[in-house]
KENUDREN-403124 format. One line per field, with one value per residue (C-alpha): x, y, z; residue number from 1; residue in one letter. Coordinates in steps of 0.5 Angstrom, whole numbers. Layout:
! KENUDREN-403124
xx: [X | ...]
yy: [Y | ...]
zz: [Z | ...]
num: [NUM | ...]
residu: [A | ...]
! end
This chain:
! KENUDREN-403124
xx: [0 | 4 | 0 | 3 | 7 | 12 | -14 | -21 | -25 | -30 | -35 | -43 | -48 | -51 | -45 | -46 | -39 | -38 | -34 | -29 | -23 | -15 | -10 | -5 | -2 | -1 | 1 | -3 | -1 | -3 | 0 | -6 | -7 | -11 | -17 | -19 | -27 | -29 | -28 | -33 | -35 | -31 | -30 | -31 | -28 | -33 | -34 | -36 | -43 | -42 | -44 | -49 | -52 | -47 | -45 | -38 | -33 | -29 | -21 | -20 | -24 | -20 | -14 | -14 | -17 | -11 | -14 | -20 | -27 | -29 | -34 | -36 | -33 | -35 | -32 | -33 | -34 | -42 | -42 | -41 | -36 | -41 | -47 | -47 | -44 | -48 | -49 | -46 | -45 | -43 | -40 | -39 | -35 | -35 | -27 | -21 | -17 | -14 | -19 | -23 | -18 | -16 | -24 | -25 | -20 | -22 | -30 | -28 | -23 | -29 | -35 | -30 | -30 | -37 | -38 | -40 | -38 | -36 | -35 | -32 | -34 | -31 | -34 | -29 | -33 | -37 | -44 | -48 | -42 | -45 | -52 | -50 | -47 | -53 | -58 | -55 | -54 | -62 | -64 | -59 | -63 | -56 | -54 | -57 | -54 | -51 | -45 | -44 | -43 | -47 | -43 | -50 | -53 | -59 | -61 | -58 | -65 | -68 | -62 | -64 | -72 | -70 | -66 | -72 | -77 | -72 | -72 | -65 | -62 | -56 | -51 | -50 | -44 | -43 | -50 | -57 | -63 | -68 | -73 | -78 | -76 | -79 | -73 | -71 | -64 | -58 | -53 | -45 | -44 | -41 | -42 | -38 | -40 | -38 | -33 | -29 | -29 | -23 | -19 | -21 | -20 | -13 | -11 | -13 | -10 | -4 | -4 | -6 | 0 | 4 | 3 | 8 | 2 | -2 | -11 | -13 | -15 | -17 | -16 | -21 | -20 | -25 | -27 | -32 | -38 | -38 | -42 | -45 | -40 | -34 | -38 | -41 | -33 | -31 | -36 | -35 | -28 | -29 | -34 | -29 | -24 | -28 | -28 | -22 | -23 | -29 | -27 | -24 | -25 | -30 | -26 | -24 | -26 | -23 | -22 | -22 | -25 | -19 | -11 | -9 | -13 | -14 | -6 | -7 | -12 | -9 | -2 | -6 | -9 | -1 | 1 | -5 | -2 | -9 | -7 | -8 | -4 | -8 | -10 | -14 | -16 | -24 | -21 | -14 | -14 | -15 | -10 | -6 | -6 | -6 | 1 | 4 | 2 | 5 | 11 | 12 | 12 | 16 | 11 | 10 | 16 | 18 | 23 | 22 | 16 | 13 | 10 | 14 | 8 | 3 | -1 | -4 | -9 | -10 | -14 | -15 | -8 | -4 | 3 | 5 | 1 | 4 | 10 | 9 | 6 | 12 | 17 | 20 | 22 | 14 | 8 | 3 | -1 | -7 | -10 | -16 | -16 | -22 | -21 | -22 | -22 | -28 | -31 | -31 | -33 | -39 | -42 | -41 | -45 | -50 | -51 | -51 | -57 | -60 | -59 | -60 | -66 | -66 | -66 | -72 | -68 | -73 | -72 | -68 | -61 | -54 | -47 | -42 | -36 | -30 | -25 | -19 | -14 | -7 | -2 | 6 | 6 | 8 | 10 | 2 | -1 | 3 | 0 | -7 | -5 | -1 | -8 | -13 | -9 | -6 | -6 | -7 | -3 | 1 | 0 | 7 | 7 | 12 | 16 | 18 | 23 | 23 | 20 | 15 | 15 | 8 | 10]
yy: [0 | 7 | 14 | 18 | 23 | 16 | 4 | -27 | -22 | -22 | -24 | -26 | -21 | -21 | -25 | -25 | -25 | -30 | -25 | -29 | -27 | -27 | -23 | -19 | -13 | -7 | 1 | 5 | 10 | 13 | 16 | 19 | 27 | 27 | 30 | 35 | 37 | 43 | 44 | 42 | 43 | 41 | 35 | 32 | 26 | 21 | 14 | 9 | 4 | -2 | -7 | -12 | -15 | -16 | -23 | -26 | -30 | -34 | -33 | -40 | -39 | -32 | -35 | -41 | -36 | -35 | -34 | -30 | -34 | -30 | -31 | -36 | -33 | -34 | -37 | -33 | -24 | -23 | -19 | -18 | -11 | -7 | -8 | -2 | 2 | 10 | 10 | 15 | 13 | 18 | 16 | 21 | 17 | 19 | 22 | 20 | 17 | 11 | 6 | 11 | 13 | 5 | 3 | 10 | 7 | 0 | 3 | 7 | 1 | -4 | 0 | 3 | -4 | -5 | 2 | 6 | 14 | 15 | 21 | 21 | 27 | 28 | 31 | 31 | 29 | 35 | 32 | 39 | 38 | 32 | 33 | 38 | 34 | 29 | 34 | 37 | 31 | 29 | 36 | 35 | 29 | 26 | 20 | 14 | 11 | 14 | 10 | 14 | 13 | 17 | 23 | 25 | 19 | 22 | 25 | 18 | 17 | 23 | 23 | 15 | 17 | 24 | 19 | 14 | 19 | 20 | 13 | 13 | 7 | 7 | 3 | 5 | 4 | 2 | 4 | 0 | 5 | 3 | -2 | 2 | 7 | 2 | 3 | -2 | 0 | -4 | -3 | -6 | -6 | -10 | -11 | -9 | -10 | -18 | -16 | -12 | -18 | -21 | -14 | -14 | -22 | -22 | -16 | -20 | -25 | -22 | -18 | -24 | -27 | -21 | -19 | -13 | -7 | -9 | -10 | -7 | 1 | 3 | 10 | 10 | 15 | 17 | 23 | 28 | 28 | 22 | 18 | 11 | 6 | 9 | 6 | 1 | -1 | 0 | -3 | -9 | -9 | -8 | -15 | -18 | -15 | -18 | -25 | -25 | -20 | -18 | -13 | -8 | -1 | 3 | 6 | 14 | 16 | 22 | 26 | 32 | 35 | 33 | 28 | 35 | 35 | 28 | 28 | 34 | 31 | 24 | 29 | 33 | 26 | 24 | 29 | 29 | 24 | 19 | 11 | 8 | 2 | 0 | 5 | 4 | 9 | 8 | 9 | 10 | 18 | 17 | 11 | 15 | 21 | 17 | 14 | 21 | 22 | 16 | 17 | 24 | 22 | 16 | 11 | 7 | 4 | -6 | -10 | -16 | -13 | -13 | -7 | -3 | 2 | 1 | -4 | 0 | -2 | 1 | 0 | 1 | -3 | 5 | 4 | 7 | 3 | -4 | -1 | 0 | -7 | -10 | -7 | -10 | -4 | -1 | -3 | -3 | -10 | -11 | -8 | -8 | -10 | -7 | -10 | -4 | -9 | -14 | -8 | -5 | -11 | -12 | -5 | -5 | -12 | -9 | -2 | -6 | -11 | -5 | -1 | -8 | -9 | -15 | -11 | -6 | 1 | 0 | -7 | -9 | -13 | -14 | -15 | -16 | -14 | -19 | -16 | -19 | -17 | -17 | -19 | -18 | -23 | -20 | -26 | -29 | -23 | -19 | -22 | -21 | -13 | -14 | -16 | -11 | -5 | -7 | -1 | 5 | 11 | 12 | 6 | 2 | -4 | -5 | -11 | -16 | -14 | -20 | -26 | -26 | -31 | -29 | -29]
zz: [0 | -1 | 2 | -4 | 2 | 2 | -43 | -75 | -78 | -83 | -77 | -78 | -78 | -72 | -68 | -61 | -59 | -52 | -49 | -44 | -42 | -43 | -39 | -41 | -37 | -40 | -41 | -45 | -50 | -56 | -62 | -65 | -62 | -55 | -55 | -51 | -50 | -47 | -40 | -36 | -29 | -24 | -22 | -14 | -11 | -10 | -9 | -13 | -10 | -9 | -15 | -12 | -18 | -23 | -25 | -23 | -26 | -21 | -19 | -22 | -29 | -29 | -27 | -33 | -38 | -42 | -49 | -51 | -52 | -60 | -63 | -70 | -76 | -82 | -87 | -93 | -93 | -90 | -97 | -104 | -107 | -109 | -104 | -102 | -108 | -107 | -100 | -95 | -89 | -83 | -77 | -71 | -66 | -58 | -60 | -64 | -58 | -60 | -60 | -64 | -69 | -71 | -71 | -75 | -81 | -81 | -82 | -87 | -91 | -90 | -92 | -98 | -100 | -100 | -105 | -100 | -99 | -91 | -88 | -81 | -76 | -69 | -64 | -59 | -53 | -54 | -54 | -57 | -62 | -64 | -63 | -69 | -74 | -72 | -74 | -79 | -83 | -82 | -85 | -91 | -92 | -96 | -91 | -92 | -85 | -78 | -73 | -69 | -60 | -55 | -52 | -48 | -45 | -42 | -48 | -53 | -53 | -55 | -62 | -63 | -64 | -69 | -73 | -74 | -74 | -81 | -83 | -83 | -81 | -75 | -71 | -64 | -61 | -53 | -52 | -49 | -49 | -43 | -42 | -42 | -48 | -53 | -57 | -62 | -65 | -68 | -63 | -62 | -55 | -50 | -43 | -39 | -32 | -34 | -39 | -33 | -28 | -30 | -29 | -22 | -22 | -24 | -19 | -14 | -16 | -16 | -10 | -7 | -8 | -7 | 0 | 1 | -3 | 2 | 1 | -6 | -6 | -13 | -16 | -22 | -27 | -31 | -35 | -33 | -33 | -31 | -36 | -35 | -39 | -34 | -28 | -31 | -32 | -26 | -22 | -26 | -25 | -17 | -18 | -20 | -15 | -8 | -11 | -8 | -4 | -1 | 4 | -2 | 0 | -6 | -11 | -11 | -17 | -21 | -28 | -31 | -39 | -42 | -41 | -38 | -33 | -31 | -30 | -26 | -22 | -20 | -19 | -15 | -10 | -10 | -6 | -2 | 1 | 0 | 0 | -6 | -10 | -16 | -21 | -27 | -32 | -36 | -43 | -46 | -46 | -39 | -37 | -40 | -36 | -30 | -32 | -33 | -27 | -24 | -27 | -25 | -17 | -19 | -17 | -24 | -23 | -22 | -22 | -26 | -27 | -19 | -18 | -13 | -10 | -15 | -20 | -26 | -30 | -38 | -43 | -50 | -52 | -55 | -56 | -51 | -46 | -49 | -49 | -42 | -40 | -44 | -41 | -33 | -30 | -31 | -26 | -32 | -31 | -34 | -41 | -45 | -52 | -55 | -62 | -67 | -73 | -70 | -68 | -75 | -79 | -73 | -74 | -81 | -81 | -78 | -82 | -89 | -86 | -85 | -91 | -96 | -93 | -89 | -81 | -81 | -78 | -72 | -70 | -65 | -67 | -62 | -63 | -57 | -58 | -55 | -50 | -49 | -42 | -44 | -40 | -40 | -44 | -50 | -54 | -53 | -56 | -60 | -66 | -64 | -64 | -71 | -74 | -70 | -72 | -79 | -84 | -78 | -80 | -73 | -70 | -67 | -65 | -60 | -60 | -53 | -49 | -44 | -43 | -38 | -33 | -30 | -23]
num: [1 | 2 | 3 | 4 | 5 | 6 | 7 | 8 | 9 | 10 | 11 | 12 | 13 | 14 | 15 | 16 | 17 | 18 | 19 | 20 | 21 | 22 | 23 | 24 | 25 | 26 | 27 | 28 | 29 | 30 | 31 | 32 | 33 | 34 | 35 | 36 | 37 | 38 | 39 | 40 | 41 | 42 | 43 | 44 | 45 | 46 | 47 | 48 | 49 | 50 | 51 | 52 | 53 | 54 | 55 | 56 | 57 | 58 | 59 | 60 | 61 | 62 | 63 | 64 | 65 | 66 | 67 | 68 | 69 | 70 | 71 | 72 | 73 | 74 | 75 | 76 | 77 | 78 | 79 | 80 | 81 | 82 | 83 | 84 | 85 | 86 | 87 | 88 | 89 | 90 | 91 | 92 | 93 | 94 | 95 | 96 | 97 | 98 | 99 | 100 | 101 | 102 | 103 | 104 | 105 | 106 | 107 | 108 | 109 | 110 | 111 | 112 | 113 | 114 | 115 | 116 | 117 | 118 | 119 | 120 | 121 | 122 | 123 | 124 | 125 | 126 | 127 | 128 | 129 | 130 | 131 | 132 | 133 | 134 | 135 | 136 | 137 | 138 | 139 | 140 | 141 | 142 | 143 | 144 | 145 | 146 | 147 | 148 | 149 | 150 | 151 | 152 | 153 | 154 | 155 | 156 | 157 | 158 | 159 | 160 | 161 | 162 | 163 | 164 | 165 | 166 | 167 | 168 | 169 | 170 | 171 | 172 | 173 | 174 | 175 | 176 | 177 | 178 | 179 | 180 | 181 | 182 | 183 | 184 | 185 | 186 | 187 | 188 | 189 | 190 | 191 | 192 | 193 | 194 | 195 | 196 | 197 | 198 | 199 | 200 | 201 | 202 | 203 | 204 | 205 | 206 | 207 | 208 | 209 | 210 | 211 | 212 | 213 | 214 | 215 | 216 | 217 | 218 | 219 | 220 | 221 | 222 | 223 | 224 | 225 | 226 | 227 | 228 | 229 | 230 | 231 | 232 | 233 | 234 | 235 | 236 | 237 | 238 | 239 | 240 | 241 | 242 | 243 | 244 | 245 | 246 | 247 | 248 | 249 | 250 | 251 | 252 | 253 | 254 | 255 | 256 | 257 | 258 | 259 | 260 | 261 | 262 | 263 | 264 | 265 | 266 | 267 | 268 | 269 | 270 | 271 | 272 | 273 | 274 | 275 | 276 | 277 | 278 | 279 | 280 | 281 | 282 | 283 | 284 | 285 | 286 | 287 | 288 | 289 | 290 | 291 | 292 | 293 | 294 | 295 | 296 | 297 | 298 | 299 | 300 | 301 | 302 | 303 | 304 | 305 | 306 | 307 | 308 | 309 | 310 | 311 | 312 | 313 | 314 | 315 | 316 | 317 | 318 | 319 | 320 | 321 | 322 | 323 | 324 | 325 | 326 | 327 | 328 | 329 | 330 | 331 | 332 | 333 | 334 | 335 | 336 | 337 | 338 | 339 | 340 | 341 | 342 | 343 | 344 | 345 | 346 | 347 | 348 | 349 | 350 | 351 | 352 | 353 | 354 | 355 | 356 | 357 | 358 | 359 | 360 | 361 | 362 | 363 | 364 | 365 | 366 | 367 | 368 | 369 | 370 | 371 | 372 | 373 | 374 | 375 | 376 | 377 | 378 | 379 | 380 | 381 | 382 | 383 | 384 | 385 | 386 | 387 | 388 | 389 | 390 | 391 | 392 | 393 | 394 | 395 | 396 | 397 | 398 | 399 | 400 | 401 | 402 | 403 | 404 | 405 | 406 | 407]
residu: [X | X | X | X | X | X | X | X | X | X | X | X | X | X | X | X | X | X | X | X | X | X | X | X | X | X | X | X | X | X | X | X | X | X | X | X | X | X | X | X | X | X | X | X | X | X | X | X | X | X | X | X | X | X | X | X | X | X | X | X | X | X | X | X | X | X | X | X | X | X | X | X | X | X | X | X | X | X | X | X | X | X | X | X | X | X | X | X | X | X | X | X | X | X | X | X | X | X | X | X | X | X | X | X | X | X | X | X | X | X | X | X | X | X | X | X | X | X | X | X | X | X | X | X | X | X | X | X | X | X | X | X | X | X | X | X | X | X | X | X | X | X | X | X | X | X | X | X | X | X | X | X | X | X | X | X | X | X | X | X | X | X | X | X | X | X | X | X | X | X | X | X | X | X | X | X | X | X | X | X | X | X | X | X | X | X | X | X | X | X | X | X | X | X | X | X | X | X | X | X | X | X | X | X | X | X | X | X | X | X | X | X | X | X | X | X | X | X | X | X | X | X | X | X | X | X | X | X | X | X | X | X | X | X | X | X | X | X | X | X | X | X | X | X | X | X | X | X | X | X | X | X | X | X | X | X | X | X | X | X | X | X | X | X | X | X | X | X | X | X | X | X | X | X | X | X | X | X | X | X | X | X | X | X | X | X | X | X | X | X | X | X | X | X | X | X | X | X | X | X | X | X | X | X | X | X | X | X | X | X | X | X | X | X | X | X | X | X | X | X | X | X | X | X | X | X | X | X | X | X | X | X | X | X | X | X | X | X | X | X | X | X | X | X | X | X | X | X | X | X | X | X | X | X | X | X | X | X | X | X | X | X | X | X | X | X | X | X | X | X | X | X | X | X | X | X | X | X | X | X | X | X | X | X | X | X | X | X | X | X | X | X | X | X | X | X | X | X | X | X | X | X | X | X | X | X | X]
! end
């Protein structure tokens, strides 16, 4: 415990993909600009609820998981070159993060591919920005289908029911309206409250076996507001966590509008001399910021990859942050790989079924999209890395620094 004073394609159409979990820790980075939305209120420290209802994965089914569970691929392209040649499709993700950037290129190669025309507009988590774009388009009456992810969740339902009442066929991304909303959408999501289990469940483990850092107390940085996705995460992961155990405090949550703030807000909490020894960022930005900090208060260091102070968990598998999670002397233990070319080709999937008739744009259609955990075993899954990221301008997969022994 330290006081701080001392983030196969092709698939099927509609695949539901059976996320299980694959450990590999490591340090996030990305080498796409980082974003920066508008500033926002200023945060307060709270701490997150408990989770009570979430499934869990046990110690020893996380403990054995060592690859990850995809989903059934077919064998041959879910369409023919040309299926959807005149089409214009936007895509409005949430930002242009890591994630984001990769994905946004593999849509455009996927959908080119088909015949379709793709314009991409960021918003850069400014949710009136995308309500823009949105609106825009609707009134231009010139696209044929919308991918876009909810900046706003309150108001995702609000942006759904203008896009249908268009006719407007749409993919959402990372988003499940409510029971009681009466929507029916296509939507390429995953569930993170049992995706993240496996985090908390290999930290455990961990800290389990390494008794030196004490009980696990987490530092959960994420960006504010905060959204749904981010505490769904993380309550996913402390589910995880209190398999082995179940006394773990709540987690602190932190952040900040934008990387800079974020970094300045966990520096802040270090030098408020808070105890802490596990840090986990809700994205890849976030993670990210959270390891500027760490380094700068010299706290982001192993030895043979043991953390000596603080066990970092990242996401979105940047490359910096696999640089990291592959290095020995970095405490980065865990990352998340969101696959963008499986996310791509999903939500691809799902827009063609629309546009050539075989999903109404009003019905209701799912597709998970598989997570992987990375773990310091660079030799295990680089070559997954190599396939999700191939042909992304500016992306850089490190190469394996040392063989890690998984102790």
């Amino acid at each position: 415990m330290i006081s701080a004073r001392s983030f196969e394609r092709p698939f099927k159409r509609f695949l539901t993909v059976i996320v299980a979990t694959a450990v590999v820790v490591s340090a996030c980075s990305s080498t796409a600009a980082t974003p920066t939305p508008a500033p926002t209120a200023a945060p307060t420290v709270a701490p997150t609820v408990a989770p009570t209802v979430a499934p869990t994965v046990t110690a020893s089914e996380a403990a054995t998981a060592v690859a990850t569970a995809v989903a059934t691929a077919s064998g041959a392209p879910s369409y023919a070159p040309n299926a959807l040649a005149g089409k214009k499709i936007l895509v409005s993700p949430y930002w242009l993060d890591n994630f984001y950037t990769a994905y946004t290129s593999w849509a455009k190669r996927d959908l080119e591919a088909l015949g379709a025309t793709v314009v991409v507009q960021n918003p850069n988590a400014v949710a009136s920005a995308q309500l823009n774009v949105i609106e825009t388009a609707i009134a231009s009456k010139s696209y044929d289908a919308i991918m876009w992810q909810p900046i706003d969740s309150n108001a995702a339902d609000a942006t759904i029911k203008k896009i249908q009442d268009a006719k407007i066929p749409q993919v959402v991304m990372f988003y499940n309206s409510s029971a009681t909303s009466g929507l029916n959408f296509s939507t390429m999501t995953v569930n993170p409250l049992t995706a993240q289990q496996p985090a908390g469940v290999i930290a455990g483990n961990w800290f389990k076996a390494h008794t030196q850092l004490g009980t696990p107390q987490v530092l959960f940085v994420e960006a504010f507001p905060q959204v749904q996705i981010c505490t769904d995460r993380l309550n996913g992961m402390m589910t995880g966590l209190r398999t082995i155990f179940p006394n773990a405090p709540d987690a602190v949550r932190i952040g900040g509008a934008s990387a800079a703030e974020d970094t300045s807000k966990v520096a802040d909490y270090i030098t408020g001399g808070k105890p802490f020894n596990i840090v986990m960022g809700c994205g890849g930005t976030e993670a990210l910021a959270a390891l500027a900090a760490l380094k700068a208060g010299g706290l982001a260091t192993a030895v043979n990859k043991v953390p000596n102070k603080v066990y970092l968990i990242g996401y979105d598998a940047t490359t910096q942050g696999l640089t990291a999670l592959w290095d020995q002397t970095s405490s980065v233990m865990e990352d998340a790989l969101q696959g963008p070319k499986d996310a791509a080709q999903i939500s691809v999937d799902l827009a063609a079924d629309q546009l050539i008739g075989k999903t109404a744009y009003n019905a209701q259609a799912t597709a998970n999209l598989p997570i992987t955990w990375l773990t310091p075993d660079c030799a295990t899954f680089r070559a997954q890395i190599l396939d999700q990221f191939s042909g992304v301008a500016g992306y850089t997969v490190p190469q394996c620094s040392f063989t890690y022994s998984g102790s």
